[in-house]
C-alpha positions in Angstrom: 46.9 108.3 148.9 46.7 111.8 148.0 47.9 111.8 144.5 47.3 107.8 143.7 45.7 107.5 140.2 44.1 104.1 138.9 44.4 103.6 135.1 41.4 100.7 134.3 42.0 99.9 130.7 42.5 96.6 128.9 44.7 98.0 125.6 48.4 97.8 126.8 49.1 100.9 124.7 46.5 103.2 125.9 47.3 102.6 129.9 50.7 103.0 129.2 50.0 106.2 127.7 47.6 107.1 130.7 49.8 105.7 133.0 52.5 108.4 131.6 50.4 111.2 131.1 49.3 110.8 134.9 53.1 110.4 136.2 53.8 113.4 134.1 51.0 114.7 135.9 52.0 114.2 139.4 50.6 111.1 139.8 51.5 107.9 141.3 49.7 105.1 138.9 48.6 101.6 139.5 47.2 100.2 135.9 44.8 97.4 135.4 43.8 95.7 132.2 40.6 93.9 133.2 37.8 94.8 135.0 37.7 92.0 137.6 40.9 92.6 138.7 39.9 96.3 139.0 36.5 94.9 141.1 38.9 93.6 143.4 42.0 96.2 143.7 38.8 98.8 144.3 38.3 96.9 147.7 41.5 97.7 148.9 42.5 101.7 147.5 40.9 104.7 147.7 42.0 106.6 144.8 42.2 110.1 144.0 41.8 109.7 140.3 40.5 106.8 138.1 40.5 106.2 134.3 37.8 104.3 133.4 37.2 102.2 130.3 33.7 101.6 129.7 34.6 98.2 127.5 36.8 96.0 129.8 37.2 92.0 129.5 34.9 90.6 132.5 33.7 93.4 134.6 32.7 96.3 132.0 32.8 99.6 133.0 29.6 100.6 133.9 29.2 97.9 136.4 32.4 99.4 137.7 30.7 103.0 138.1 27.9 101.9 139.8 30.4 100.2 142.7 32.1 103.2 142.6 29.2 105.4 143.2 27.5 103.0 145.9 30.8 103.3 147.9 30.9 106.4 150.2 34.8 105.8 150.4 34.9 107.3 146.4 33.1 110.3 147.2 35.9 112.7 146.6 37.7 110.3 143.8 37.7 112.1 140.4 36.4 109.7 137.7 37.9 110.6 134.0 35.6 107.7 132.0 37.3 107.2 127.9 35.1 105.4 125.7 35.3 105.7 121.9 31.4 105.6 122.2 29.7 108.9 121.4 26.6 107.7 122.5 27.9 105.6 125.6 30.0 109.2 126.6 26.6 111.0 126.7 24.8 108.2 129.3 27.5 108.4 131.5 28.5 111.9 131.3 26.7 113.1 134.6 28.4 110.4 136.4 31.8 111.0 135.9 33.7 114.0 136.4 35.2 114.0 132.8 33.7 111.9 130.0 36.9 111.5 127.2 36.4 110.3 124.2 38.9 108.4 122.2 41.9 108.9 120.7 42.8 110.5 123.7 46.3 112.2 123.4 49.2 111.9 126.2 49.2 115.8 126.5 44.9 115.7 127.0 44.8 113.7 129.8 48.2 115.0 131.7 46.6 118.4 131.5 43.0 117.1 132.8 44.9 115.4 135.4 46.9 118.3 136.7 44.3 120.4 137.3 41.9 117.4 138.5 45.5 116.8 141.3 44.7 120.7 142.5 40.9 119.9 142.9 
């Protein structure tokens, strides 16, 4: 799907902020809250934009990128990773489009995901 966003973060809040900020965005949103489940939902979609929590119950985050980048299918899918790790922000930066960290405000990531929906 063109404008299909997956939110993959286990803190009811925060995806239901992301999940917001992407609809307000353009966005239609599918949201996970644990990483297995996002293992096994990334079988079956091809998004055009994932958030990515690096700290996720099961499957963490990283493991998640590296599926992501072994799979051809994601080539063109944007990755926006949010981590309220400095340090973990800079080891991943390179492979993710956007590295956030958080807080991460509703107006932040709409904007990042408008102009990520033009790309």
């Amino acid at each position: 799907m063109q404008n299909f966003a997956l939110v993959i973060e286990d803190d009811p809040d925060l995806s239901g902020i992301f999940e917001k900020a992407l609809q307000a965005a353009g966005f239609e949103v599918e949201t996970l809250l644990d990483g297995a489940l996002a293992q096994k939902r990334l079988q079956e979609v091809t998004p055009r934009v994932i958030v990515l929590d690096m700290h996720l119950p099961n499957v963490d985050g990283s493991t998640l990128l590296t599926q992501i980048h072994g799979n051809p299918v994601f080539k063109d899918t944007k990755i926006i990773m949010t981590t309220a790790d400095n340090v973990q922000a800079e080891i991943y930066r390179s492979k993710v489009t956007i590295a956030m960290i958080k807080p991460i405000t509703f107006s932040q990531l709409r904007d990042i995901s408008a102009r990520l929906k033009l790309n």
